[in-house]
C-alpha positions as CSV (number, residue, x, y, z in Angstrom):
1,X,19.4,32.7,77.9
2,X,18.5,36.4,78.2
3,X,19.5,39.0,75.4
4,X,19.2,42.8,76.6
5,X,18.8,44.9,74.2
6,X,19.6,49.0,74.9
7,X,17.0,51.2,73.9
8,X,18.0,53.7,71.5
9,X,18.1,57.8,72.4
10,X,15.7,59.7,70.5
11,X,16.7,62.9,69.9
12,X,14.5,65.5,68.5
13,X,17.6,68.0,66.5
14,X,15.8,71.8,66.1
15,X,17.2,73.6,63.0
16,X,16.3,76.6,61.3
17,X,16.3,74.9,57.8
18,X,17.1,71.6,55.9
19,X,19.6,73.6,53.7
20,X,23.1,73.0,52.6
21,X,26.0,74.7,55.2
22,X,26.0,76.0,58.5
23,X,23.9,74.7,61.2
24,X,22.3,72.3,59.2
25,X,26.2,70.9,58.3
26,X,26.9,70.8,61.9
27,X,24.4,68.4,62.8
28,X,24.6,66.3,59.9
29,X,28.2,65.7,60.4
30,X,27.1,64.0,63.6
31,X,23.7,62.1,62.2
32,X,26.2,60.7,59.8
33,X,29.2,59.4,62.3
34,X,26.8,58.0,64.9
35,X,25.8,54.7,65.8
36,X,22.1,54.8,64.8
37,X,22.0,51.5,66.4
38,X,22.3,53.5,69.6
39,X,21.1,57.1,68.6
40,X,17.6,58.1,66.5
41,X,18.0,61.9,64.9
42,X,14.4,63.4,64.1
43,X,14.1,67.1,63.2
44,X,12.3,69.9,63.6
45,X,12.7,72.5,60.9
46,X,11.1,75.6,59.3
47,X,12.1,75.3,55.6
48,X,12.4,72.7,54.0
49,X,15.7,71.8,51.5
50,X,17.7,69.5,49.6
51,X,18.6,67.7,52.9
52,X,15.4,66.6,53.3
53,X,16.1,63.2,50.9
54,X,19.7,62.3,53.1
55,X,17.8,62.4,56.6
56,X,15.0,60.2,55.1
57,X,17.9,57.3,53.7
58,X,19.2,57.8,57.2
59,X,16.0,56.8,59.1
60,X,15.3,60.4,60.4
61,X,11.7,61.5,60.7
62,X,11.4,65.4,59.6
63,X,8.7,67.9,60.8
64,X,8.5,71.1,58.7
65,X,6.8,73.6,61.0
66,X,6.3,77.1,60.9
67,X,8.2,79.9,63.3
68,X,6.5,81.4,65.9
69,X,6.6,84.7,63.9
70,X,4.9,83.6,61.0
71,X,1.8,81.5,62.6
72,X,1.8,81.4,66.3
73,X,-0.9,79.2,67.2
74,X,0.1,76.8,64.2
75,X,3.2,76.8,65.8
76,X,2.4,75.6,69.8
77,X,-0.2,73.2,68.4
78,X,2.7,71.6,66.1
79,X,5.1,71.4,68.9
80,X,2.5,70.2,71.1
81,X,1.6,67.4,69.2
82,X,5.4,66.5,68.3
83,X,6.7,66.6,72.1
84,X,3.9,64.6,73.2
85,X,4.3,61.5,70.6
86,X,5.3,58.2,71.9
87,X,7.9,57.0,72.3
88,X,8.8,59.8,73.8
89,X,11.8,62.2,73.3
90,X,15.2,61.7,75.2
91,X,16.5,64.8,73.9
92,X,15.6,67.8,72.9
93,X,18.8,70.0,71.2
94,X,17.7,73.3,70.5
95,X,20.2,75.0,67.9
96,X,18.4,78.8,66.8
97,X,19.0,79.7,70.9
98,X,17.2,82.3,72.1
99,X,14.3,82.1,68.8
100,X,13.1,78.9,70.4
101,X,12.4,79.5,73.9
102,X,8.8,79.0,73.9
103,X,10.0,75.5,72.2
104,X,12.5,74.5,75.2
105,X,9.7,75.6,77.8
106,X,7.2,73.3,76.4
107,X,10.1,70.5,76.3
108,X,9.9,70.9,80.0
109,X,7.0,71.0,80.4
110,X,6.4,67.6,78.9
111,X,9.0,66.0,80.7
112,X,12.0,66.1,78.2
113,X,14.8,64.8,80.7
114,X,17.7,66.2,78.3
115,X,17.0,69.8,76.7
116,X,20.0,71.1,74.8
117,X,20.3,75.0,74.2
118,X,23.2,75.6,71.8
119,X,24.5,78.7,70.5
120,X,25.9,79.6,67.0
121,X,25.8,83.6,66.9
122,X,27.7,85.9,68.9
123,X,25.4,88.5,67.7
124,X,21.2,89.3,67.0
125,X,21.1,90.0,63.1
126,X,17.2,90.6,63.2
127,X,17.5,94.4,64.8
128,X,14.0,94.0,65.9
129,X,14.2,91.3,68.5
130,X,16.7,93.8,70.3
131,X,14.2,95.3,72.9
132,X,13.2,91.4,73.8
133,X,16.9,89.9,73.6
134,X,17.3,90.4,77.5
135,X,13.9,88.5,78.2
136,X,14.5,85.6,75.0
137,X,18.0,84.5,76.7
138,X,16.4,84.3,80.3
139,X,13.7,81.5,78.7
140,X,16.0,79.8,76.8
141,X,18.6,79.8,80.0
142,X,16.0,78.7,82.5
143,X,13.9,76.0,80.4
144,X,17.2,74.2,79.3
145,X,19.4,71.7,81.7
146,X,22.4,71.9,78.9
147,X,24.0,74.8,78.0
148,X,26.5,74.8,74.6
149,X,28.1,76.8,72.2
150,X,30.2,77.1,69.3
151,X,32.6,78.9,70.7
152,X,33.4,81.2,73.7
153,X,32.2,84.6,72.1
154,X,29.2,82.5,71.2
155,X,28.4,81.4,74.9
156,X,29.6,84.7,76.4
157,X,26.9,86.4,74.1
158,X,24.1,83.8,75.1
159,X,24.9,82.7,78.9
160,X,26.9,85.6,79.5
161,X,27.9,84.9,83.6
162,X,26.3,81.5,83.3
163,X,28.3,78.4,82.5
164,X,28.2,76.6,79.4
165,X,30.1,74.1,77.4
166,X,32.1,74.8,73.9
167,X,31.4,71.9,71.5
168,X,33.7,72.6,68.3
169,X,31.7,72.8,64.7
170,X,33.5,69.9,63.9
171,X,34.3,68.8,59.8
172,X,34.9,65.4,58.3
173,X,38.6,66.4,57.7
174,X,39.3,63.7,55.1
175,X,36.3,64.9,52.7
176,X,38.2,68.4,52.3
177,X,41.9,67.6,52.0
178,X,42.8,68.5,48.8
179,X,43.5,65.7,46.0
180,X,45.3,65.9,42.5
181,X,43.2,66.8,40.3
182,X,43.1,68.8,37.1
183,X,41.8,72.3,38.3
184,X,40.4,73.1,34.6
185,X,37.8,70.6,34.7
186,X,36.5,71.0,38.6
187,X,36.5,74.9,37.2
188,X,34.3,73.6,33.6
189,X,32.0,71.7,35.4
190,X,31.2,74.9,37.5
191,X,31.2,77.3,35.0
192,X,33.9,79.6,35.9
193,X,36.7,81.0,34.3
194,X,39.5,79.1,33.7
195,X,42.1,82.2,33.3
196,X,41.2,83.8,36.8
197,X,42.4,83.7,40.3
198,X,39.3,82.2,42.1
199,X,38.2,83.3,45.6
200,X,35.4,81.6,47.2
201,X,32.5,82.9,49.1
202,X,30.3,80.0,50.7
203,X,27.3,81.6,53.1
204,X,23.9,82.5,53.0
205,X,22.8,85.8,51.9
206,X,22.0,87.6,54.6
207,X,22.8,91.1,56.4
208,X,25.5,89.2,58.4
209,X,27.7,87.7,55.7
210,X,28.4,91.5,54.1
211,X,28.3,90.5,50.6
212,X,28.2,93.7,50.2
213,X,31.9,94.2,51.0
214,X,33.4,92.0,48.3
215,X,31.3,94.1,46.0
216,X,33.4,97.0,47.2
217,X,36.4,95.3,47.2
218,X,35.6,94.4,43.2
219,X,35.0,98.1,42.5
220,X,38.4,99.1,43.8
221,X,41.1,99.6,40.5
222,X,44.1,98.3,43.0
223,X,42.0,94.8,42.8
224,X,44.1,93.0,40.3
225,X,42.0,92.7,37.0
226,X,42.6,88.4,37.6
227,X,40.6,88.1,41.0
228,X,37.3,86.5,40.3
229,X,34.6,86.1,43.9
230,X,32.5,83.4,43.8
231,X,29.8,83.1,45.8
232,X,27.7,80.2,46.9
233,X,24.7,79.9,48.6
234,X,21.2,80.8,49.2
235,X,19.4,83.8,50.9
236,X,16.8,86.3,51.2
237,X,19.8,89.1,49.7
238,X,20.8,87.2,46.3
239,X,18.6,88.5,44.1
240,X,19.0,92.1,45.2
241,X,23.1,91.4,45.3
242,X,22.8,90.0,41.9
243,X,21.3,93.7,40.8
244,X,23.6,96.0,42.3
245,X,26.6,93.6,40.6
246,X,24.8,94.2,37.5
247,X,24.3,98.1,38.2
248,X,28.0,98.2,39.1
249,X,28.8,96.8,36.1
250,X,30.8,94.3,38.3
251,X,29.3,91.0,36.7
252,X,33.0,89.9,35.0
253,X,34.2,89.7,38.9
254,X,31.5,87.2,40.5
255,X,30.0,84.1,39.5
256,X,26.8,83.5,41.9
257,X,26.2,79.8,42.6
258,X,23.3,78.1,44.4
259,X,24.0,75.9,47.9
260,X,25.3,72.3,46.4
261,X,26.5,69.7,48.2
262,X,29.6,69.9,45.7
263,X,31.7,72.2,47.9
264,X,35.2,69.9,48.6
265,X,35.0,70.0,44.8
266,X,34.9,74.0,44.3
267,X,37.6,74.2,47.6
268,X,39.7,72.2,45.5
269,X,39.0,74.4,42.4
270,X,39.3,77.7,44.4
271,X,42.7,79.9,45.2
272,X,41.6,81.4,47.9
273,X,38.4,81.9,50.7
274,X,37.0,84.9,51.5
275,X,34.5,86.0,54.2
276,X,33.7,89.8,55.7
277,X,31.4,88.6,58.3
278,X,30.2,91.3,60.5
279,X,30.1,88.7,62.7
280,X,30.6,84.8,63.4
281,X,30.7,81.9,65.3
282,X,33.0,79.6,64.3
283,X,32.2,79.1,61.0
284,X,31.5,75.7,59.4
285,X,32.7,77.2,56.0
286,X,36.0,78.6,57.3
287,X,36.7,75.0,58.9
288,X,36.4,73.2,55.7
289,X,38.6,75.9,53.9
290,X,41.6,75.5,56.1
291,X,41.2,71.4,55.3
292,X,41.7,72.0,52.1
293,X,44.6,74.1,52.5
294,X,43.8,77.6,51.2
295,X,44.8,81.1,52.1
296,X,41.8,82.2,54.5
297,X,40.9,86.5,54.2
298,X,38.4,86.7,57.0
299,X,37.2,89.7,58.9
300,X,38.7,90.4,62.4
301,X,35.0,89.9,63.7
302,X,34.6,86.6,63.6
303,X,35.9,84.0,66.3
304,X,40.0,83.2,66.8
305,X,38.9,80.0,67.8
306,X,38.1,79.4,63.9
307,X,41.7,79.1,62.9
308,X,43.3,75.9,63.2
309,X,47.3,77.4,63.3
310,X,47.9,76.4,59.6
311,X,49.2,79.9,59.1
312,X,46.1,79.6,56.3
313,X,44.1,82.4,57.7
314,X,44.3,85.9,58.0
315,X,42.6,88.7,60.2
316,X,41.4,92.0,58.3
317,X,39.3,94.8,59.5
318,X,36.5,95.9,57.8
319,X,37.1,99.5,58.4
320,X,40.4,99.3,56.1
321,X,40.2,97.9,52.4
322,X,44.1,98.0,51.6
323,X,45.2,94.4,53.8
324,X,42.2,92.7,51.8
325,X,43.1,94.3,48.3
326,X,46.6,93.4,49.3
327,X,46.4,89.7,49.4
328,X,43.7,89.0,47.2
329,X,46.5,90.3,44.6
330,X,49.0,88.3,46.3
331,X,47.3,85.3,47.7
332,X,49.8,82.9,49.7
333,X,50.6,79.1,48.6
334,X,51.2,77.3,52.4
335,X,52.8,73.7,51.8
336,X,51.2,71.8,54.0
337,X,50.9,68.4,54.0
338,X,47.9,65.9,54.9
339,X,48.8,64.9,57.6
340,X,49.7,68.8,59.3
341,X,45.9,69.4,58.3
342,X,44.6,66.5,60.1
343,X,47.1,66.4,62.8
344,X,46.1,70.5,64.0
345,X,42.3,69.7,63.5
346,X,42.7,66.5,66.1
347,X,44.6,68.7,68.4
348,X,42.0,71.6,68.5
349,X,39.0,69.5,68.7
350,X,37.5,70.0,65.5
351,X,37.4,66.9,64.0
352,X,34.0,64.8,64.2
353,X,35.4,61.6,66.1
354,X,36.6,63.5,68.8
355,X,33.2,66.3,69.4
356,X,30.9,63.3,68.9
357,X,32.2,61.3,71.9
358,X,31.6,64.8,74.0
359,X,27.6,65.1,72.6
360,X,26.8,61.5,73.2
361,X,27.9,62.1,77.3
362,X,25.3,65.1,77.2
363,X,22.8,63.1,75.7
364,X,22.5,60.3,77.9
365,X,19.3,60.1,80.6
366,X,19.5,62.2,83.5
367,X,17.0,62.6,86.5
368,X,14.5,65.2,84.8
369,X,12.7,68.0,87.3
370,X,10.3,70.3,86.2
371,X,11.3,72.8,88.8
């Protein structure tokens, strides 16, 4: 008797970091829901994190590299060697876009059959890549044979004319509805006040996110004195946000905490979600608030595509203070059941089950030309 056995796609998943939300989220809301019977998740990142110790348990080989930027040489000779190990790569899914061109050229080069371009940004936060963006989006365009994005402002800002696919930042739904529990100890084991009307900030500190905005907000004397921001996350910004909260004498409002893998727990501790993005994909973050059913203040920037029709989320522009100071003093209560939540995540796509059977068709072998 004859047993076939199918030989399992490698994937080689590029990341900017092995840190706690966005990207890195994305991807391992896949690595954990796949058959790794069928499918082998390595990675390629630039900074290390506490995610390193998960991908590990899960059989995933990790290569810490560095950018381009920093060491260039160091750079090609590490993707080099990685794209030319054996067995060789199925898969290449490229997810910082148009940063890692040079990256998906080599991929073809080495005869990569599958090489995934996918964008997360509708936007270029790092002002000095402007002049090049034109020349960056032709490389990554032309050395990759699959084109996705998070959403349509995401591929429209990437592909532009081109075509491309939307795969939805999809959540584990059930890990965010919202349980009984007893909202003073979720709040003691955090730290924050018990007396206060909590609004939650989760995002990397960076230009992008506008932390800067809910420290305007806090300085406002309509803000009722109960609203208390809380902002988790990591960054190249915290430390210099933490000071000008200080020299604001604003440090009753926020409570900063560091990236955790705890955040179902604060959701479920929180009264409301805040984020002033100057602008966004559709954010990971902003997913897993509306699953755990609170009142969403976002910034009119980021992507309609983000809200799930929960009546949970509200649009606000930037350029006018009163709507946010508004309903942060008034913050909504929507009764929604468990099943409404689930039931409007399965119907927009953004639940893992559903976005994982639409990655696996992209990933299986195709004819590969180097043309």
């Amino acid at each position: 008797m004859l047993i076939y056995t199918m030989k399992k796609i490698r994937i080689l998943q590029v990341i900017p970091a092995l840190t706690l939300g966005g990207i890195s989220s994305v991807v391992m809301n896949w690595f954990r829901s796949l058959d790794r019977n069928k499918y082998q998740f390595d990675f390629i990142s630039f900074n290390d994190g506490p995610l390193r110790q998960e991908i590990l348990a899960l059989g995933g080989k990790i290569y810490i590299i560095p950018t381009i930027k920093q060491r260039p040489f160091a750079h090609l000779r590490a993707i080099n060697k990685i794209l030319s190990s054996t067995p060789r790569y199925d898969v290449v899914h490229v997810h910082n876009s148009f940063k890692n061109g040079v990256l998906l050229w080599l991929a073809k080069r080495k005869g990569i059959p599958v090489r995934v371009c996918h964008s997360h940004t509708s936007g270029v936060e790092n002002k000095f890549l402007l002049p090049f963006i034109g020349l960056l989006k032709s490389l990554v365009i032309r050395a990759s044979n699959v084109h996705l994005a998070c959403g349509e402002s995401a591929g429209k800002f990437l592909y532009a004319k081109q075509p491309f696919t939307v795969l939805n930042n999809a959540i584990s739904v059930p890990r965010y509805l919202a349980k009984p529990h007893d909202n003073r100890e979720i709040r003691q084991q955090f730290a924050l006040p018990l007396d206060k009307k909590i609004v939650l900030h989760v995002g990397r500190f960076s230009v992008v996110k506008n932390h800067q905005f809910l420290l305007q907000l806090a300085q406002q004397k309509q803000l009722d004195s109960s609203v208390h921001f809380v902002c988790v996350g990591e960054g190249p910004l915290k430390d210099d946000f933490a000071r000008k909260i200080q020299a604001a004498n604003q440090q009753s409002r926020f409570t900063l905490l560091p990236a955790t893998p705890n955040i179902p727990q604060l959701l479920q501790g929180a009264d409301g979600f805040i984020m002033p993005s100057l602008f966004e994909g559709i954010s990971v973050a902003l997913l897993e608030a509306q699953a755990s059913a609170l009142p969403c203040l976002i910034s009119n920037t980021i992507a309609k595509e983000s809200d799930m029709g929960l009546k949970l989320v509200s649009f606000l522009d930037l350029g006018d203070k009163a709507p946010w100071l508004e309903q942060l003093n008034h913050l909504s209560v929507v009764d929604l059941t468990d099943d409404d939540i689930r039931a409007a995540f399965l119907e927009k796509g953004f639940s893992t089950e559903g976005v994982l059977r639409q990655l696996t068709a992209f990933y299986q072998p195709r004819e590969f030309t180097c043309s």
